[in-house]
C-alpha positions as CSV (number, residue, x, y, z in Angstrom):
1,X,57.2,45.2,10.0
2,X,60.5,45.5,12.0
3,X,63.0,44.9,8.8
4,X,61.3,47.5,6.1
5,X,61.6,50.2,8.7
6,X,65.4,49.4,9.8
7,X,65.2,49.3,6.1
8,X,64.5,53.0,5.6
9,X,66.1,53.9,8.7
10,X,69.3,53.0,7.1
11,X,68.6,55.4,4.0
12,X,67.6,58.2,5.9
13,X,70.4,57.7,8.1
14,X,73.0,57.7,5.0
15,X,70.8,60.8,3.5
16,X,71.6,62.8,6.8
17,X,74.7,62.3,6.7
18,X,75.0,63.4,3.9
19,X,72.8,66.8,4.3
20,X,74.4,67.8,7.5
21,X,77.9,68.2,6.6
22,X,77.8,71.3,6.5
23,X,75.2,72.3,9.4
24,X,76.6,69.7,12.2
25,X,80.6,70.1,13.6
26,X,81.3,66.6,13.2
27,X,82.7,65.7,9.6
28,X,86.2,67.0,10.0
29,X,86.8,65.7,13.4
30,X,87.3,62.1,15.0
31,X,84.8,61.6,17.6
32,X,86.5,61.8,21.2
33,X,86.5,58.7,23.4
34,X,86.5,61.3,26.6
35,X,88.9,59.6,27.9
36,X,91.6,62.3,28.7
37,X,88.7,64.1,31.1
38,X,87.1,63.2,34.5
39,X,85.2,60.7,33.7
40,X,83.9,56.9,34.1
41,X,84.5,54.1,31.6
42,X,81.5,52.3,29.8
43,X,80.8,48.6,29.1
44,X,78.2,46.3,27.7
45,X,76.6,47.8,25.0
46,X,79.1,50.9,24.6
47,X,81.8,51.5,21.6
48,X,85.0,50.1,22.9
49,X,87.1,52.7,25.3
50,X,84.4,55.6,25.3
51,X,84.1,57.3,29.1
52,X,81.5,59.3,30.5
53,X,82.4,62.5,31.5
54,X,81.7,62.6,35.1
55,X,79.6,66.0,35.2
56,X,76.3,66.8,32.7
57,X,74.0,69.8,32.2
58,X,70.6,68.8,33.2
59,X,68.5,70.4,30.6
60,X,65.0,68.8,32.0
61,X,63.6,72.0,33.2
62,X,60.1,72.3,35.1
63,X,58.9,75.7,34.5
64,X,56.0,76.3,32.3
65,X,55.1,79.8,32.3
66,X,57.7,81.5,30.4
67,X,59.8,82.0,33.4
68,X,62.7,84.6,32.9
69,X,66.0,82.8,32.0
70,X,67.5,81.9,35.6
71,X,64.3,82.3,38.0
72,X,63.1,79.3,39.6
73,X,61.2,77.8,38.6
74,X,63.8,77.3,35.6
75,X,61.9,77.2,32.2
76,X,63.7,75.5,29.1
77,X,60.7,74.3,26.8
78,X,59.4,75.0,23.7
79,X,55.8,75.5,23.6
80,X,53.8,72.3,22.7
81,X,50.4,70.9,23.0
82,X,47.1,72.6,22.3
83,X,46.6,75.0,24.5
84,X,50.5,75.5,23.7
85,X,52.6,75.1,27.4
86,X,54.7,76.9,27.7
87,X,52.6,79.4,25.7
88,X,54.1,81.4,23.4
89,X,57.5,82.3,22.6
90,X,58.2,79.5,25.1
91,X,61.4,79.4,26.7
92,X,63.5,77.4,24.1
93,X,65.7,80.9,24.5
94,X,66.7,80.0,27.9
95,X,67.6,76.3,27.0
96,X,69.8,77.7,24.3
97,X,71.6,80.2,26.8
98,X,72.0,77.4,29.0
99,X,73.5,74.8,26.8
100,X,76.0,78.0,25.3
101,X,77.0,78.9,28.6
102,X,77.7,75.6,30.2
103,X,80.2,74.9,26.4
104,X,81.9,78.1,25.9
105,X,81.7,79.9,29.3
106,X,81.8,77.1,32.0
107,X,83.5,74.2,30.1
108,X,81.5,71.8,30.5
109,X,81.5,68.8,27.9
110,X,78.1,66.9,28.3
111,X,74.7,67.3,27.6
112,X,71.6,65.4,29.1
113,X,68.8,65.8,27.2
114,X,65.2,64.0,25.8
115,X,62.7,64.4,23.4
116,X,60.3,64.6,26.2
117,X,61.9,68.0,27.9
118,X,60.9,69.4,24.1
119,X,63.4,71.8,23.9
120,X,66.0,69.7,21.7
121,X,66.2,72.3,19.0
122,X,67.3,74.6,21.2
123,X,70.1,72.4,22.7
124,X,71.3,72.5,19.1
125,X,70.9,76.0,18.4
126,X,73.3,76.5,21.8
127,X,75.9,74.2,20.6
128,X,76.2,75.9,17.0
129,X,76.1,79.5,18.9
130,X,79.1,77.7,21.0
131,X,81.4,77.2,18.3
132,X,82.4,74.0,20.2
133,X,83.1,71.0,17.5
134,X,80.7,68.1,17.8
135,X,83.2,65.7,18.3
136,X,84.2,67.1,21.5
137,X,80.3,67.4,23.5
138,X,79.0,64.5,24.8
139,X,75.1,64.2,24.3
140,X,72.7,62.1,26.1
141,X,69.3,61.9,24.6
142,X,66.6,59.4,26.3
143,X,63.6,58.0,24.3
144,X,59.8,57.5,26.2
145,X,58.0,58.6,28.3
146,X,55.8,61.3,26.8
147,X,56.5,59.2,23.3
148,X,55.2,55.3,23.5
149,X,58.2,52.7,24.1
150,X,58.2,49.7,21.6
151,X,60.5,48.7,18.4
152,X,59.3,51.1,16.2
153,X,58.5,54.0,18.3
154,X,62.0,53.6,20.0
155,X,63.2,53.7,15.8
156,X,61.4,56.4,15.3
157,X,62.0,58.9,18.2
158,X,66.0,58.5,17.6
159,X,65.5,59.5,14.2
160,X,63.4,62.5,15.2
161,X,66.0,62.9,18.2
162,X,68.9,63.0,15.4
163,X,67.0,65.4,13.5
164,X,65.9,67.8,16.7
165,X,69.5,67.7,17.6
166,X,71.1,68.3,14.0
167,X,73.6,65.9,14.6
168,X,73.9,62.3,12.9
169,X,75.3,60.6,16.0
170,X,74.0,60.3,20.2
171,X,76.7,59.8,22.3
172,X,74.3,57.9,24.5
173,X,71.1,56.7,24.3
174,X,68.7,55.9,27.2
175,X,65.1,54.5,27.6
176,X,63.5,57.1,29.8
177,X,60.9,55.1,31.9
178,X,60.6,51.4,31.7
179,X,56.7,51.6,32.2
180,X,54.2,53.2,29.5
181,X,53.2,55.8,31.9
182,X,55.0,58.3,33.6
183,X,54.1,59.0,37.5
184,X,51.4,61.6,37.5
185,X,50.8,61.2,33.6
186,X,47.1,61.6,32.7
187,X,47.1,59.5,29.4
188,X,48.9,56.4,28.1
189,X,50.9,56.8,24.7
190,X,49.9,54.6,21.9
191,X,52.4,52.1,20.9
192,X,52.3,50.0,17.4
193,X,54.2,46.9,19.8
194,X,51.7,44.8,20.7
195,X,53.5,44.3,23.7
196,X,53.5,48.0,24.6
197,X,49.5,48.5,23.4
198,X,47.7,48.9,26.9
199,X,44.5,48.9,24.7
200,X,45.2,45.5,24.4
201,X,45.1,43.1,26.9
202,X,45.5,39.8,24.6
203,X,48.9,41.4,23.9
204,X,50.1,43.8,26.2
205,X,52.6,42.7,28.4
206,X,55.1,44.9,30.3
207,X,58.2,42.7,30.7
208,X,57.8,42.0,27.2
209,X,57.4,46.1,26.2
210,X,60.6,46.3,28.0
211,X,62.5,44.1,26.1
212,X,61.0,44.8,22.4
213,X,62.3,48.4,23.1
214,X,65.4,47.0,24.3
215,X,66.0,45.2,21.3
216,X,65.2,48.4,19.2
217,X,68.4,50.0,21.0
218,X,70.4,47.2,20.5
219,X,69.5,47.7,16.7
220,X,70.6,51.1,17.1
221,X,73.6,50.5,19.1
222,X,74.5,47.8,16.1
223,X,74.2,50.2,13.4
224,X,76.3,52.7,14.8
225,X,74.1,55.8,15.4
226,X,74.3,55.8,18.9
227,X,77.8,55.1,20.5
228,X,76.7,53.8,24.0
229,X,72.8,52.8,24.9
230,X,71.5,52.7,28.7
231,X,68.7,53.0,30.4
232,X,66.9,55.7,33.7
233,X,64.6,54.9,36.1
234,X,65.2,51.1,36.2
235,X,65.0,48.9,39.3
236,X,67.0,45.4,39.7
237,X,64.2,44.0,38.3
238,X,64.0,45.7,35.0
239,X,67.6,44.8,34.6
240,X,67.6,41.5,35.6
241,X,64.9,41.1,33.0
242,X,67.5,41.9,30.4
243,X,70.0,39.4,31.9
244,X,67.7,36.7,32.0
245,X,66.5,37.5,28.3
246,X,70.2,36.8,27.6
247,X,70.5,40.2,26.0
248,X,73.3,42.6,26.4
249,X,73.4,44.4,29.5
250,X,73.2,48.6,29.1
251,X,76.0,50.6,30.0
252,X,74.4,53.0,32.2
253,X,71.4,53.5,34.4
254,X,70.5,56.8,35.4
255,X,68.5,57.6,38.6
256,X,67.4,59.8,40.9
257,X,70.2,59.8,43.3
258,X,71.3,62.3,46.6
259,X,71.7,62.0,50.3
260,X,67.7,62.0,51.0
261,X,66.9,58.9,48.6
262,X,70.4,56.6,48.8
263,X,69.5,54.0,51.4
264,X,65.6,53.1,50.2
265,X,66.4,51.7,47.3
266,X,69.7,53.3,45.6
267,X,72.2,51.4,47.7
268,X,71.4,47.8,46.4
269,X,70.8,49.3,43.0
270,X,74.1,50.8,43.1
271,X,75.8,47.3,44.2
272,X,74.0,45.6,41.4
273,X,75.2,48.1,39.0
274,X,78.7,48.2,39.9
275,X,78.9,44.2,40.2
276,X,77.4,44.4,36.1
277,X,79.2,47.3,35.0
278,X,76.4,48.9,34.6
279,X,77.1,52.9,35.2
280,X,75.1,54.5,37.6
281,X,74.1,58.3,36.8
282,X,72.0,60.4,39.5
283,X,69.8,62.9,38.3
284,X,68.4,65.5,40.8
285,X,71.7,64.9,42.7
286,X,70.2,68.1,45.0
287,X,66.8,67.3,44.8
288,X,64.5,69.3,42.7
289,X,64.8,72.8,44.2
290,X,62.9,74.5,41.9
291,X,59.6,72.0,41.8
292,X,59.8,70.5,44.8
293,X,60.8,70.9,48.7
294,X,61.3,68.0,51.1
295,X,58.7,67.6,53.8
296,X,59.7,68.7,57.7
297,X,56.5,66.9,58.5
298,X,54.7,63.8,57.3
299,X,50.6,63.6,56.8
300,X,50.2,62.9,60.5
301,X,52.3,65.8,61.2
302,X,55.3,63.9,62.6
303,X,58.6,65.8,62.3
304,X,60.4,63.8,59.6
305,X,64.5,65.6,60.2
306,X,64.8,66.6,56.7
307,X,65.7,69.9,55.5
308,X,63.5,71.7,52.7
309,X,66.4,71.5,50.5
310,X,69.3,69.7,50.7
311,X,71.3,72.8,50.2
312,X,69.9,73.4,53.7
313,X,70.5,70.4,55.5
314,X,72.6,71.1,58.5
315,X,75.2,68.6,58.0
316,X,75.9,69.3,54.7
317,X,76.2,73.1,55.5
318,X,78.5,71.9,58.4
319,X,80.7,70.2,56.0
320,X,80.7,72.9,53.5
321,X,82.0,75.2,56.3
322,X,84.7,72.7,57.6
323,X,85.7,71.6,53.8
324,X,85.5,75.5,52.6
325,X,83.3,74.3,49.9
326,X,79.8,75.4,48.9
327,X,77.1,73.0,50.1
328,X,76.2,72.1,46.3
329,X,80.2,71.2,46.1
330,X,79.4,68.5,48.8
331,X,76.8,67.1,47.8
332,X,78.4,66.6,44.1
333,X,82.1,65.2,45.4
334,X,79.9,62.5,47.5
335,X,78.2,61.4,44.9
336,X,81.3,61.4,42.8
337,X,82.9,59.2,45.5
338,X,80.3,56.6,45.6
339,X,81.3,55.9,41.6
340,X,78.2,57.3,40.2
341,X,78.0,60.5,37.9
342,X,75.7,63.0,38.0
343,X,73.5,65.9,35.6
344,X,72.5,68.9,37.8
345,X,70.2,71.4,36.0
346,X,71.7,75.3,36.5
347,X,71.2,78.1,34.6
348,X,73.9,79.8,36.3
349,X,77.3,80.1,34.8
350,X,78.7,80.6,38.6
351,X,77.1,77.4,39.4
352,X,78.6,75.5,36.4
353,X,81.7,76.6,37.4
354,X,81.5,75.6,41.1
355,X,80.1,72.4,39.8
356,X,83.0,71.6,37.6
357,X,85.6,72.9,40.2
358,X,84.9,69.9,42.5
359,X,87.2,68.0,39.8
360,X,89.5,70.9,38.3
361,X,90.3,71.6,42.0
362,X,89.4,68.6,43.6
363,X,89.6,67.8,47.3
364,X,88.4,64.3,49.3
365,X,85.7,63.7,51.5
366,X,86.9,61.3,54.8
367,X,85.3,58.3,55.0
368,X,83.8,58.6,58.3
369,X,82.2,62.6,56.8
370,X,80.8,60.1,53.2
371,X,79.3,58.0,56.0
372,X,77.4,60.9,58.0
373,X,75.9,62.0,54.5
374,X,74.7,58.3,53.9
375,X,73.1,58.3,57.2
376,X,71.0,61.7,56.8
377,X,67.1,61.0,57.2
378,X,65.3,59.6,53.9
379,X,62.5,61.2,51.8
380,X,60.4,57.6,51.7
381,X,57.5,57.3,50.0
382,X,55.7,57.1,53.1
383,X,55.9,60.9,54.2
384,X,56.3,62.3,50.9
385,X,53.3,60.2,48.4
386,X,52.7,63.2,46.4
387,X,56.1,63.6,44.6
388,X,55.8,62.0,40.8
389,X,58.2,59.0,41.4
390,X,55.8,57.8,44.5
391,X,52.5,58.2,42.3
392,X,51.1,55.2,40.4
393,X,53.8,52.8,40.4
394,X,56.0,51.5,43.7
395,X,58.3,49.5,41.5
396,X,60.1,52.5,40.5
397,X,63.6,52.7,42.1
C-alpha cells in the first residue's frame, strides 16, 4: 500500500510544481542554506550545509474566542470543527498579521508552524502580503498530533501541509508528538498503520508507530520535499528507538525548554542531543504566558519559589536590570548559550524586535549569572499535574 501512494505522491508533487510557479516565490531563486545568519548547523537527516536560524515565530497560538489581534490570550486559528472553534471569522487575520510583521517589519527569517495550529493558510497569505522571496524564510511545519501518525497519514498531511502553505518545499519537517494522543486530548486519531491503530490491539504497537512514521519522513526527506526532518516532544527514549532501529538519526528535536523545566528532564536530553547532533529547539522558552501561570503553591499549599511568569522571576528581573536588557532578552540569550534555539510566539512587532536584538546587538551572559538561571526552582510534575504535558503520559520529556 506504501509504494502506489509514494507513487502518486510523486505526480502530485511534479503537478505542484508545476501550478505554483507563479503563486509561490521560489522558482527564480536558489534556496538559502542560512548560513550567512545567526544560526546552528544541521546533521543527520538534513540537506548538506543548511543552518537553522537561531530565532522562529511561534505561530501555535491558544486563544479560541476570536481574541483581538495582540490580547492574551493570543488567537491565530481558523475556525474548525463543528461547532466551528474559533467561531466565525476566526482569527486566521491575526496569524497573517503576525507572520507579515515578524518578515517585513521585524526581520525575522523563520516560521514554526503545524497543521494542527490550523491556521497554515494564513501563514501563507502573510508571507505573499510580505513580499519576502521564498527562498529566503525558513519554514517549520510538524505533522500529528491532532492528525494520526503512521506511513501514510505522515504522506498525506505533508502534502496537505505543502498545499496549506502554497509552497512546494518545508524547510523542516517534524513529527509533533511521538504518542497517538496528545495530553488532555479527548479522542484518539485513526491511523491506516496497523502499528498506529489503537482499535487494534493484535497490531498496535507504539514503538513500532514511531518508527513506521519515521520511515515516512525519511521517504520524504529522500525525495526532496522537505530539506531537513526532526522530531518535538521526544524523550531519550524515542530517539534511542531510532538508533537502535539503525535508522537515520533526525536533525532536530524540539521541546519545551526555559529556566523552570531545564534540570527535570531537559538537561540529559540536551547532552544526548548534542553528543548525536541532534539540534535541540525550545518552544515556550518563557513559558506559556497567555495559557498558563506557574504555581506559587503546590496542592498541599506548600510555597513552591516560582514566579507566575518567568518574566517575573526575581532573578531574571535582577539580571535584566544589571545587563540593561529586558527580562525576555535574558531569558532568550540563556537559552541561546546553552546551544539550543528557540520559537517564542509574539504578536508584537516591539517584541520581535527585542527578540532578534539579542543577536543583532548581542552581549554575554557570565558563566557564574547562566549558572544562577539553571539553578531557579522547577515546575515538576508534582506541583503542577494539571498542565497538558503532565496529563496522561509521564514519558513525555
Amino acid at each position: 500500500m506504501k509504494l502506489p501512494l509514494l507513487f502518486l505522491f510523486l505526480v502530485y508533487v511534479l503537478t505542484l510544481s508545476l501550478a505554483n510557479i507563479k503563486t509561490v516565490r521560489n522558482s527564480q531563486h536558489l534556496k538559502s542554506l542560512f548560513n550567512d545568519v545567526s544560526s546552528f548547523s544541521l546533521f543527520n537527516s538534513a540537506e548538506s550545509g543548511l543552518c537553522l536560524p537561531v530565532l522562529g515565530l511561534g505561530t501555535g497560538f491558544y486563544g479560541i474566542n476570536n481574541e483581538p489581534y495582540g490580547t492574551y490570550p493570543e488567537c491565530g486559528s481558523e475556525p474548525r470543527g463543528d461547532p466551528p472553534v474559533p467561531p466565525p471569522p476566526g482569527c486566521g487575520p491575526n496569524t497573517q498579521k503576525a507572520v507579515y510583521t515578524w518578515l517585513s517589519k521585524a526581520g525575522g527569517l523563520r516560521l514554526d508552524c503545524a497543521n494542527s495550529y490550523y491556521n497554515q493558510r494564513s501563514v501563507a497569505r502573510g508571507i505573499e502580503q510580505s513580499g519576502i522571496d521564498r527562498s529566503q524564510i525558513f519554514i517549520l511545519s510538524k505533522v500529528s498530533p491532532t492528525f494520526p501518525l503512521g506511513f501514510n497519514e505522515t504522506i498525506q498531511q505533508t502534502l496537505d501541509i505543502l498545499q496549506e502553505l502554497q509552497t512546494t518545499w518545508i524547510d523542516l519537517l517534524l513529527v509533533h508528538w511521538p504518542i497517538m494522543q496528545h495530553p488532555g486530548q479527548s479522542y484518539v486519531p485513526k491511523s491506516t498503520d496497523p502499528a498506529c491503530n489503537t482499535t487494534n490491539p493484535l497490531t498496535y504497537n507504539e514503538k513500532q508507530c514511531r518508527l513506521s512514521t519515521w520511515s515516512a519522513m525519511l521517504a520524504l526527506f529522500d525525495l526532496g520535499l522537505v530539506r531537513s526532518i526532526g522530531v518535538s516532544n521526544y524523550n531519550i527514549t524515542h530517539l534511542q528507538e531510532i538508533i537502535d532501529a539503525g535508522m537515520p538519526l533526525p536533525s532536530v528535536n524540539q521541546v519545551s525548554f526555559h529556566p523552570y523545566n531545564c534540570r527535570t528532564g531537559r538537561a540529559d536530553l540536551l547532552a544526548f542531543c548534542q553528543k548525536n547532533r541532534i539540534q535541540l529547539v525550545a518552544y515556550s522558552p518563557f513559558g506559556a504566558l497567555d495559557a498558563h501561570q506557574f504555581p506559587v503553591k503546590d496542592q498541599n499549599k506548600r510555597i513552591t519559589s516560582l514566579s507566575r511568569t518567568l518574566l517575573e522571576d526575581p532573578t531574571i528581573t535582577s539580571l535584566a536590570n544589571s545587563y540593561k536588557r529586558t527580562p525576555a532578552q535574558i531569558l532568550l540569550r540563556w537559552i541561546y548559550q546553552l546551544g539550543v534555539a528557540f520559537n517564542p510566539r509574539s504578536m508584537n512587532e516591539t517584541h520581535m524586535i527585542e527578540n532578534l536584538e539579542i543577536l543583532s546587538n548581542p552581549f554575554t551572559i557570565s558563566d557564574a549569572d547562566m549558572i544562577r538561571i539553571i539553578n531557579l526552582p522547577q515546575d515538576t510534575c508534582d506541583i503542577d499535574p494539571d498542565w497538558y504535558q503532565c496529563i496522561g503520559n509521564g514519558t513525555l520529556p
